[in-house]
Each structure stands twice: as structure tokens, then as C-alpha cells.
Kinemage of the C-alpha trace (Angstrom):
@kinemage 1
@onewidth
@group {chain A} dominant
@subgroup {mainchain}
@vectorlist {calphas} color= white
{ca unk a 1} P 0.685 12.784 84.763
{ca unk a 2} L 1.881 13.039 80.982
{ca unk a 3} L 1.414 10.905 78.099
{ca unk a 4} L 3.545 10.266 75.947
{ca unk a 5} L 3.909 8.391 72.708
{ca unk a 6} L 7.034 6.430 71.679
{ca unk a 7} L 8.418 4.795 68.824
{ca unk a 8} L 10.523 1.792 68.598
{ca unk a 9} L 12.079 -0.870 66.137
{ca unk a 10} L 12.954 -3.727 67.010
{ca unk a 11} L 14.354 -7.231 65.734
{ca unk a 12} L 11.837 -9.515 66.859
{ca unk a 13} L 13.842 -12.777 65.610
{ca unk a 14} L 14.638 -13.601 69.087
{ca unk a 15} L 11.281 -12.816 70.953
{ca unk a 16} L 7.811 -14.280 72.274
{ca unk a 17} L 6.777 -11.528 69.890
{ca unk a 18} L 5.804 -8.117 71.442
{ca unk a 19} L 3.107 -8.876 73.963
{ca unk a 20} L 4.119 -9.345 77.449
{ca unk a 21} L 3.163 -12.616 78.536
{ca unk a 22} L 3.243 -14.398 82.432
{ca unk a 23} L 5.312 -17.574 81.916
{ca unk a 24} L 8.388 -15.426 79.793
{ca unk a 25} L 10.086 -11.945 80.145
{ca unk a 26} L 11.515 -12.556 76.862
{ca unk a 27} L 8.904 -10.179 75.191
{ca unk a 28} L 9.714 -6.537 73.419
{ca unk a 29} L 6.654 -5.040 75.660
{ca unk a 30} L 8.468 -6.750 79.257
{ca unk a 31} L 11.629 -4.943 78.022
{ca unk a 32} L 10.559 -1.977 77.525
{ca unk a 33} L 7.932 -1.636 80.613
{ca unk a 34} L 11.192 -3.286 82.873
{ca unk a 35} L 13.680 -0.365 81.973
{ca unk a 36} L 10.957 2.495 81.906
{ca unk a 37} L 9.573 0.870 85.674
{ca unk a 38} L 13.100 1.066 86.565
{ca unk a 39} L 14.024 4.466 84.917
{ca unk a 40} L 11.173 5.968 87.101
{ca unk a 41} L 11.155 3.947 90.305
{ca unk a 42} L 7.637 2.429 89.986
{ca unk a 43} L 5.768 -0.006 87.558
{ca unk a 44} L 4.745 1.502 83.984
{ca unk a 45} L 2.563 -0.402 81.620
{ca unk a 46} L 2.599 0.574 78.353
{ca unk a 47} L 0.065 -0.172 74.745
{ca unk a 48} L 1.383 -1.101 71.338
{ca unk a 49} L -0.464 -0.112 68.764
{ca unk a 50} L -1.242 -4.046 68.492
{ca unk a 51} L 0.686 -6.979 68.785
{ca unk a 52} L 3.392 -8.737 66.464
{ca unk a 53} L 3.899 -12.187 66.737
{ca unk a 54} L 6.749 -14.264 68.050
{ca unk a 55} L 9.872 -13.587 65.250
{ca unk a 56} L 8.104 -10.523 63.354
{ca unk a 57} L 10.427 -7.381 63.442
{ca unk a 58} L 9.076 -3.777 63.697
{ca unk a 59} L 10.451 -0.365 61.998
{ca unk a 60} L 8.282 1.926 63.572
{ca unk a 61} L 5.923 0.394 66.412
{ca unk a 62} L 3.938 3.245 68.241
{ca unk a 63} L 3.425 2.386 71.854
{ca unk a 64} L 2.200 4.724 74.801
{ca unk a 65} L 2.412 5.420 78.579
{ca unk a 66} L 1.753 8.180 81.156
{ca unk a 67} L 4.460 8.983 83.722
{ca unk a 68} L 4.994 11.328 86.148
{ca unk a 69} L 8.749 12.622 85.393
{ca unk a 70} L 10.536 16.007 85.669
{ca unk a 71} L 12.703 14.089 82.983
{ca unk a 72} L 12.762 15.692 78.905
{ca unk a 73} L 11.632 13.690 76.121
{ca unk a 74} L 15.350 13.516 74.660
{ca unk a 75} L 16.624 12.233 78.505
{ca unk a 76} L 13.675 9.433 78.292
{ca unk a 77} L 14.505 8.422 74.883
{ca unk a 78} L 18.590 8.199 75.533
{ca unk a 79} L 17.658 5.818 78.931
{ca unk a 80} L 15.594 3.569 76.987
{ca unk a 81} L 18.207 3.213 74.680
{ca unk a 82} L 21.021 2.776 76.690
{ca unk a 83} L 19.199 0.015 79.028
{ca unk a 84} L 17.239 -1.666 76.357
{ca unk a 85} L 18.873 -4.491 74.404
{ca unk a 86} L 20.648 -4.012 71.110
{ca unk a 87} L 18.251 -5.616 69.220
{ca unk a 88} L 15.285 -3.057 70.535
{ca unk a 89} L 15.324 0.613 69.618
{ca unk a 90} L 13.743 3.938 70.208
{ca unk a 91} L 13.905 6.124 67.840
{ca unk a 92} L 11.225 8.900 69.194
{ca unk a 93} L 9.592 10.062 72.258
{ca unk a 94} L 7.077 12.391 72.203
{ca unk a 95} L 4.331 14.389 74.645
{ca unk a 96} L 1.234 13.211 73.219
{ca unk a 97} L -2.279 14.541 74.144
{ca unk a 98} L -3.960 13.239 77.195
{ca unk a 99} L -6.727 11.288 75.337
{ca unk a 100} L -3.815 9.727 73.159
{ca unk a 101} L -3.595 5.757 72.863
{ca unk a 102} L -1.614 3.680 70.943
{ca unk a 103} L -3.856 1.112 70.072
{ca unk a 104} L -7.709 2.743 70.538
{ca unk a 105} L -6.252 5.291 68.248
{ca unk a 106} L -4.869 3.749 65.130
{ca unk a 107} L -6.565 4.546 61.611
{ca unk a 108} L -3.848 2.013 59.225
{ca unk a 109} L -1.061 0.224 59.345
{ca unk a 110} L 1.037 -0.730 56.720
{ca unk a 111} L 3.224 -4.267 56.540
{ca unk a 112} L 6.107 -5.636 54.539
{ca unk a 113} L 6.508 -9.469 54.133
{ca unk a 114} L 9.791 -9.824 51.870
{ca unk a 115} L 10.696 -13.078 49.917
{ca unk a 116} L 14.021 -14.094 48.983
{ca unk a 117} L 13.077 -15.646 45.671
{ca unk a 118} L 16.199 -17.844 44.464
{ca unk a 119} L 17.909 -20.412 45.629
{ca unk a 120} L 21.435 -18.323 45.922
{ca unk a 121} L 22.328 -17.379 49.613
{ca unk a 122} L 21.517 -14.559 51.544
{ca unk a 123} L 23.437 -14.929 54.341
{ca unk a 124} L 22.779 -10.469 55.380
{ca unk a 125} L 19.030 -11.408 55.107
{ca unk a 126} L 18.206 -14.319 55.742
{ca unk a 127} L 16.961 -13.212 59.287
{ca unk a 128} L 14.315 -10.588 57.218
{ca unk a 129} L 13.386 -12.857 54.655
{ca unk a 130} L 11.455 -16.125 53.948
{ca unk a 131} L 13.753 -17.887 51.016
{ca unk a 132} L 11.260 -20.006 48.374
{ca unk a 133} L 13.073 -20.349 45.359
{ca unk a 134} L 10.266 -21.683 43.064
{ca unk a 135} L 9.318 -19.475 39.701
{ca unk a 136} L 6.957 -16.938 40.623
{ca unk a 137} L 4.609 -15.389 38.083
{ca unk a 138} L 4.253 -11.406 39.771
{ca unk a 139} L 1.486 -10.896 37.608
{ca unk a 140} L -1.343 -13.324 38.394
{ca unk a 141} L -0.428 -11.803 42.086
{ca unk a 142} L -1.452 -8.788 41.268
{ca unk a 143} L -4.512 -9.655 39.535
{ca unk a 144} L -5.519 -12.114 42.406
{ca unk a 145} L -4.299 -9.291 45.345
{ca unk a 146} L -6.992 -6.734 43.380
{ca unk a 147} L -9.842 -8.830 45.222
{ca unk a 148} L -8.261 -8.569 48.600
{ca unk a 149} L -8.344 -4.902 48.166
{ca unk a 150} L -11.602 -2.933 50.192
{ca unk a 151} L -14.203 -4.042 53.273
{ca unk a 152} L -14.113 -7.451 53.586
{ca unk a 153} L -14.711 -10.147 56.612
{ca unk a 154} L -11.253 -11.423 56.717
{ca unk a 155} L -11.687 -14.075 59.325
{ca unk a 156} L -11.366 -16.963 56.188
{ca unk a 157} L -7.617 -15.189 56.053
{ca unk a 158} L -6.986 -15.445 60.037
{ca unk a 159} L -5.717 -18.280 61.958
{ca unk a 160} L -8.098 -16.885 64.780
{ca unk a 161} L -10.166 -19.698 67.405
{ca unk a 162} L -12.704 -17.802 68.784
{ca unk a 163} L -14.328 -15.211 66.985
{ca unk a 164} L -15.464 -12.370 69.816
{ca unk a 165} L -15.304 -9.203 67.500
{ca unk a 166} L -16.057 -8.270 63.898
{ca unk a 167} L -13.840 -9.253 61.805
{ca unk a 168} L -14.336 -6.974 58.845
{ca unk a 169} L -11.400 -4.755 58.047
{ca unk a 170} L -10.588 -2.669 54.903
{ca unk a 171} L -7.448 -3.110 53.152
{ca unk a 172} L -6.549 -0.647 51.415
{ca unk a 173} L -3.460 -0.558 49.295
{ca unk a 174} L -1.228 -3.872 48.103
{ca unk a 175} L 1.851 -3.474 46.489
{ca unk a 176} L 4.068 -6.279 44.696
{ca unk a 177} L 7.723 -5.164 43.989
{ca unk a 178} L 10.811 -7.412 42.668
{ca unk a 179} L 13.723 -5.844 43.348
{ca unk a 180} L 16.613 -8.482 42.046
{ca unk a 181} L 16.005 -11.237 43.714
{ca unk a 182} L 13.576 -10.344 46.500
{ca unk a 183} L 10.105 -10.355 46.105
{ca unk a 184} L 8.371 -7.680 48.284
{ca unk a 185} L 5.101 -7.448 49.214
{ca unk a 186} L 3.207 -4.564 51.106
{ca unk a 187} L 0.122 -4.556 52.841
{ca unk a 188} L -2.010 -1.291 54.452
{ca unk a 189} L -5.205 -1.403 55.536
{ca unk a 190} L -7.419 -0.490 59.025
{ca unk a 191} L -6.146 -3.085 60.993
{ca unk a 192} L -5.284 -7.123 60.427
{ca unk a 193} L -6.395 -10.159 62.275
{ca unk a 194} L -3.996 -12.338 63.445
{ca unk a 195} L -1.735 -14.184 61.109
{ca unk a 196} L -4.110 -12.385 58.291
{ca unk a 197} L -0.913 -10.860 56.647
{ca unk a 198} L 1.195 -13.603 56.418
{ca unk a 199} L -1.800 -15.665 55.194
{ca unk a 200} L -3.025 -13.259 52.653
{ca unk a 201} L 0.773 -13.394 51.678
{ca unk a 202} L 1.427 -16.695 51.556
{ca unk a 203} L -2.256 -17.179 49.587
{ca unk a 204} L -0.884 -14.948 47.101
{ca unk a 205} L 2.990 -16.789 46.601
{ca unk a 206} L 0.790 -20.087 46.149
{ca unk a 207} L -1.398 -18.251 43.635
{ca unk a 208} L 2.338 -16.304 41.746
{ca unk a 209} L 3.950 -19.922 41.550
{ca unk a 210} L 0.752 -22.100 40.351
{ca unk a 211} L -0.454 -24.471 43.415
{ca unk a 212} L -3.817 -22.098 43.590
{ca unk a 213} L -6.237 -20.632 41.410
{ca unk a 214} L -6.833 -16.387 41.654
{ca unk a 215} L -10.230 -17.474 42.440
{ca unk a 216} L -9.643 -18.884 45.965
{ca unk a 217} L -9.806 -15.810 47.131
{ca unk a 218} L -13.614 -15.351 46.589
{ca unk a 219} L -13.780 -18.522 48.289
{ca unk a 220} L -12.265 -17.552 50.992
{ca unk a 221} L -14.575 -15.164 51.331
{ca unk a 222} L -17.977 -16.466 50.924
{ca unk a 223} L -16.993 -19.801 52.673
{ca unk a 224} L -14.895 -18.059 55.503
{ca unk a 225} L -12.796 -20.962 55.888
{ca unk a 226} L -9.074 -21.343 56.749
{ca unk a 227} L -8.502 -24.040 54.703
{ca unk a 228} L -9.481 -22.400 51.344
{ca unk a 229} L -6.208 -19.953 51.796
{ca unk a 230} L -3.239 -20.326 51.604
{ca unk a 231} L -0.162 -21.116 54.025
{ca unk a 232} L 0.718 -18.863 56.794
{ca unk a 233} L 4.311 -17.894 55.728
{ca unk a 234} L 7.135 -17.562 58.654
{ca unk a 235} L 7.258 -14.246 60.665
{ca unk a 236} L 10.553 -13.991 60.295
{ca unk a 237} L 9.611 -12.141 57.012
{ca unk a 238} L 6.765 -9.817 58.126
{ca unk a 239} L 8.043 -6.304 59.092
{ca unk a 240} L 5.555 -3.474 60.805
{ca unk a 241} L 6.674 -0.755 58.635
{ca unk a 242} L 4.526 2.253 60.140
{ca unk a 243} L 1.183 2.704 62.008
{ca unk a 244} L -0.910 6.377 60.930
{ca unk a 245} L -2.990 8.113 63.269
């Protein structure tokens, strides 16, 4: 039995998001265990490295699975990506070691939520971008993303029910780019609770354009309540832009 380790992209604009779920096959995971069961004539499960929401679009998603195959790594990856739908792609297989998982094994990921920040069209983008055309000062988001930076409990920036684990996690890097018109912002860090990116993003847009003060943030953190941040922004603008072993 190998394992091996995969990489995919996918659109996600049309999906449950990527966990397979029982009352819809319309999920990137159900696609891609249905043409791998049916590539090798018996049911394969397979782990993402965690799980993207419904409408949240992936670059480079690392997923694994063990198989027993006399097929090559190139032969696997040309299957996939001749039976998978357009808007799903793999872009590398690879033998990985036996211990090897997807999720168990992660040490960061890094995001990219992107903001269409005018109210011209985008009619190319407007799939990968949230449009709010309001004056944003880049600036006081910096200065307010500084306190985000680090080991923090992050549950105040999750839209989580029930809390079962920790929910510390250390972000480590936050970077706030205009480039024309769009307003990019990227996130890396140990892991992210769910929603927390598109939160922590849409916290910070409130705090660029003036509806929040750069001090929320603290209060999100000694309070740990939802309410004290700020929206959670639409997936459609959240990419998963890489995830480091």
C-alpha cells in the first residue's frame, strides 16, 4: 500500500466547499474520492489538509491517500485530470512517506482574501473578489493587523458553536498590498479556526474604512466574543494559497 500526497486547485465558487458531506456529492473531496474509487476499482478516502468552506477557491490544497496501484504518479495525476471537472485541478502527485498525512502533518498555511476596492466593474474577477467600494485607509490596517500577529486564543475571531479543542493558534505573518484597485490581504499562521480568516479580514476592512476602532482587536481578545469583531466577509474572496510541511 503507498501513500501518496496530491495537490489540487480548485474553483470552489460552485461547491458545498471541500468536505464531503452525506446529503450532497457536490463537494471538491466527493469528486475527487469518486474518480480515484473509480480509477482503482474500490473506494478511496482521502484528507485535506483542512477544510475550505462552501465558495472558497484553493491554489494549492495538499490532500492524501494510500492505494494499492501498479499505476505511475504521472498516469494518476493525468486520470484525475481528465475525469475531474474543469473547475478542479491536479497539479502534482507525489509518493509520500508512509507516516505522511495531509492534515496531522501541517506546520502553516498561508491565505489570500482579495478586495475589489472601487465601484468600477470587474467583470474577470468578480468570482475571486469581494467588491466594497468605500475609502479605505491601508494604514490604520496595518497598525491594527500588528496585534493579530503571534499566539493568541482566536476563538473571539471564529464563528465556531462548540468549543471542543484549543483554540490558540499563532499567526504569523500579515501582509496588506494595493495593487490598483484591489486590495489584497494575506494571512499565514499554524492553522485558522473556522471563518477566523475572513473575520480577522473583514475586522480589519471595518477598522481601514472607519466603522471600528484598532483597539477592538484587544477586545476581542480578552472578551473572546464574536460580536466585538468584525463581519465575516464572503468566501468567494478567500483563496488557500499554499499549506508547508
Amino acid at each position: 500500500m503507498t501513500n501518496y500526497k496530491i495537490t489540487v486547485q480548485y474553483d470552489g465558487t460552485r461547491y458545498n466547499g471541500w468536505q464531503r458531506q452525506g446529503n450532497t456529492q457536490n463537494t471538491v473531496q466527493g469528486k475527487l474520492e469518486n474518480v480515484l474509487s473509480e480509477m482503482l476499482g474500490h473506494r478511496i478516502e482521502i484528507h485535506g489538509s483542512g477544510r475550505t468552506d462552501k465558495g472558497v477557491h484553493a491554489a494549492a490544497q495538499t490532500a492524501s491517500f494510500k492505494a494499492d496501484t501498479q499505476m505511475t504518479t504521472e498516469e494518476i495525476r493525468a486520470y484525475l485530470n481528465r475525469y475531474l471537472p474543469e473547475d478542479i485541478g491536479v497539479t502534482e502527485v507525489l509518493k509520500a512517506e508512509e507516516r505522511f498525512h495531509a492534515r496531522l502533518c501541517v506546520k502553516s498555511k498561508t491565505y489570500v482574501y482579495r478586495i475589489w476596492n472601487t465601484d468600477l466593474p470587474n467583470v474577470f474577477g468578480h468570482r475571486y473578489m469581494y467588491t466594497f467600494a468605500k475609502a479605505v485607509d491601508t494604514d490604520k490596517m496595518k497598525r491594527a493587523a500588528e496585534q493579530l500577529l503571534g499566539r493568541h486564543d482566536f476563538v473571539g475571531f471564529s464563528s465556531l458553536k462548540r468549543v471542543k479543542k484549543s483554540t490558540v493558534r499563532t499567526v504569523t505573518d500579515i501582509r496588506i498590498e494595493r495593487i490598483g484597485n484591489e486590495l489584497k490581504m494575506t494571512f499565514a499562521g499554524d492553522g485558522f479556526l473556522y471563518n477566523s480568516v475572513r473575520i480577522m479580514a473583514g475586522t480589519l476592512l471595518e477598522i481601514g474604512c472607519g466603522v471600528r476602532d484598532g483597539e477592538c482587536i484587544r477586545t476581542v481578545f480578552t472578551t473572546k466574543q464574536r460580536a466585538a469583531a468584525g463581519e465575516t466577509l464572503p468566501a468567494k474572496g478567500l483563496t488557500l494559497m499554499s499549506v508547508e510541511y
